[in-house]
C-alpha positions in Angstrom: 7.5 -6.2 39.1 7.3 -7.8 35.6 4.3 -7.1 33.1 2.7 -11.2 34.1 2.6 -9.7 37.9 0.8 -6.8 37.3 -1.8 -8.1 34.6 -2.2 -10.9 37.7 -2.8 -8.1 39.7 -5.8 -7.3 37.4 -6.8 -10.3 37.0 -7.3 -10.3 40.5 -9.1 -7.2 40.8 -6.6 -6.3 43.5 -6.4 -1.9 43.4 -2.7 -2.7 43.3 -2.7 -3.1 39.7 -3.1 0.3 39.1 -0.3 1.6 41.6 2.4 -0.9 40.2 1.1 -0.2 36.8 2.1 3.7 37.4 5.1 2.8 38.6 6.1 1.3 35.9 4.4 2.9 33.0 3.8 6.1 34.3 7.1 8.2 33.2 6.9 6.3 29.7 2.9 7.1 29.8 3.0 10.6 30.6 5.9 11.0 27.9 3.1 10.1 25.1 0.9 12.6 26.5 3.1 15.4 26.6 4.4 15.1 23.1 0.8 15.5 21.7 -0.7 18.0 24.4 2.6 20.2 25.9 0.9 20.4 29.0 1.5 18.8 32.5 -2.2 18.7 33.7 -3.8 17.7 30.9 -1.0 14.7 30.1 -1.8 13.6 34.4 -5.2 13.7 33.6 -4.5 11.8 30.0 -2.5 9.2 32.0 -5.1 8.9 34.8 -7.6 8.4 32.3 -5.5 5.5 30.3 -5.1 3.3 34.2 -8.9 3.6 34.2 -9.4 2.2 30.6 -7.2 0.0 31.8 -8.6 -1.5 34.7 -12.1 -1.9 32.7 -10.5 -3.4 29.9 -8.2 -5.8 31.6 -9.9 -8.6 32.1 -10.8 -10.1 29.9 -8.3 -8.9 27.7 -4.3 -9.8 28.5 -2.3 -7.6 26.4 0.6 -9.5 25.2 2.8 -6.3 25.6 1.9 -4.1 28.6 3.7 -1.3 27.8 2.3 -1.1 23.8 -1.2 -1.9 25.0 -0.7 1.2 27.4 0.4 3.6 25.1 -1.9 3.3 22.9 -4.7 3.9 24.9 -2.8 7.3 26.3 -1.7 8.4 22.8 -5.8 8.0 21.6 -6.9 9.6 25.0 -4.1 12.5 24.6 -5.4 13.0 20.4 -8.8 12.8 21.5 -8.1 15.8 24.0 -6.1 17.7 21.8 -8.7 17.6 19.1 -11.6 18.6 21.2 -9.2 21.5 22.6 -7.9 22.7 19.6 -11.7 21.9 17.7 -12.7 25.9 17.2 -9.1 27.0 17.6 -7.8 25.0 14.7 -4.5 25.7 16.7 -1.0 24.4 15.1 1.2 22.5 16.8 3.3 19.3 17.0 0.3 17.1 16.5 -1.3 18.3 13.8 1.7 19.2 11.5 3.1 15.1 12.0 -0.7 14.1 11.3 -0.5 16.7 8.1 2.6 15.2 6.8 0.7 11.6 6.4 -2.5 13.0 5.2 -0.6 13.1 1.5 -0.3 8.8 1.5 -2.7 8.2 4.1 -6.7 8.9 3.8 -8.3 10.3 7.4 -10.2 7.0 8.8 -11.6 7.7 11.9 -11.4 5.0 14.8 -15.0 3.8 16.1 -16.7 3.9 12.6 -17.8 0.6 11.7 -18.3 0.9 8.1 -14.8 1.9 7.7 -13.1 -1.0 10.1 -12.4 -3.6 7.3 -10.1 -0.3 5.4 -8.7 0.5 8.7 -7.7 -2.9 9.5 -5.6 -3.2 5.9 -4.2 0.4 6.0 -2.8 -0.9 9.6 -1.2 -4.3 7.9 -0.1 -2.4 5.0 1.7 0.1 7.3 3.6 -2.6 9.6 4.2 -4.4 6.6 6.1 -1.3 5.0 8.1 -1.2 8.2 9.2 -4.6 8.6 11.2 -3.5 5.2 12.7 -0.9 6.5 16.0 -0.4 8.5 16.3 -0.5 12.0 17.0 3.0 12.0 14.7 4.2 9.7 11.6 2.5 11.7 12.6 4.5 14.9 12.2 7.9 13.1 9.0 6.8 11.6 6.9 5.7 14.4 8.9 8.4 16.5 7.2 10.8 14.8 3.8 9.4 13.5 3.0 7.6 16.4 4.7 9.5 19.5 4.4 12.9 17.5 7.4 14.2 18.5 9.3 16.8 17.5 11.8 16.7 13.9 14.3 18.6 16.5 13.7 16.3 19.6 14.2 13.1 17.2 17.3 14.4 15.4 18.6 15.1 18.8 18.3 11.9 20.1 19.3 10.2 17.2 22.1 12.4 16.6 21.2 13.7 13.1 20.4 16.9 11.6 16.6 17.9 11.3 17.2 18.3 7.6 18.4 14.2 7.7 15.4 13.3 9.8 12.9 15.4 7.7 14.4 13.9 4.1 14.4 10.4 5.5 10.8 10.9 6.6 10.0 12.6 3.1 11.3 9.9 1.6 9.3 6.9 3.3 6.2 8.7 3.2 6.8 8.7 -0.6 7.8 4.7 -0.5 4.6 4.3 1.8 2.4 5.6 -0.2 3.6 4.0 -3.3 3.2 0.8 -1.1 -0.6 1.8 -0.5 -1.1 2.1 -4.2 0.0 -0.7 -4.7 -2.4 -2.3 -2.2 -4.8 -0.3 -3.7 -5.3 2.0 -0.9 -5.1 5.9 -1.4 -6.1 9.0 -0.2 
């Protein structure tokens, strides 16, 4: 079933939506979850979660791409568990050392504050801006590991590079980004 069928399906309030949509998305969904919260229950739950948000958000949006539009809301609902597990803890783990390496070009702006949307709104163009410049290859480590939070090991694995490769290349476009930002006159 193609992504027009199953946002029809929604649109049609038919409960069908959300089976077809884990069929499809489900594997992909779960994925997100697990690389931010390394557990099987809580990434079910996570992806549970993100078919609900979905059903209540669609209509009267129709996200142009499914699958994106899907992510994102399990990557937010996986961070937002992981935070509130790891809140007294102040655990270490995959999640917080990716987020850590962009906290030295990129200011902590917290989603659902107002006051802060018109900033968030240019950090976000300023970012996709800086990656349309880059290579190909380049782009895939990037949002591999700041927006899927996976691990320097898993990417240079499926990249077939060394982890020292992957974390110099990554080192180095954080330092390009955040000379970008300062241009834009965004810092941290």
């Amino acid at each position: 079933m193609n992504d027009q069928d199953i946002l029809d399906l929604y649109f049609a309030r038919s409960e069908s939506a959300i089976s077809a949509t884990n069929e499809k998305y489900g594997k992909y969904c779960h994925t997100v979850a697990m690389n931010i919260l390394y557990s099987h229950e809580d990434s079910e739950e996570c992806v549970n979660d993100t078919w609900l948000r979905a059903w209540g958000a669609i209509p009267p949006k129709r996200p142009a791409m499914l699958r994106t539009f899907l992510g994102k809301i399990t990557r937010n609902l996986a961070l937002n568990r992981w935070e509130h597990t790891h809140a007294e803890k102040r655990g270490r783990g995959e999640p917080a050392a990716a987020l850590d390496e962009l906290t030295e070009c990129v200011a902590d702006t917290r989603a659902g504050q107002p006051d802060q949307l018109p900033e968030q709104l240019t950090l976000t163009e300023c970012i996709n801006r800086f990656l349309e410049h880059q290579k190909p290859e380049n782009r895939k480590l990037f949002v591999r590991r700041y927006w899927y939070l996976s691990e320097i090991k898993e990417i240079a694995g499926d990249y077939g590079f060394t982890e020292s490769k992957v974390k110099m290349t990554l080192s180095r476009m954080r330092a390009q980004l955040m000379t970008e930002l300062e241009k834009e006159g965004i810092s941290c």
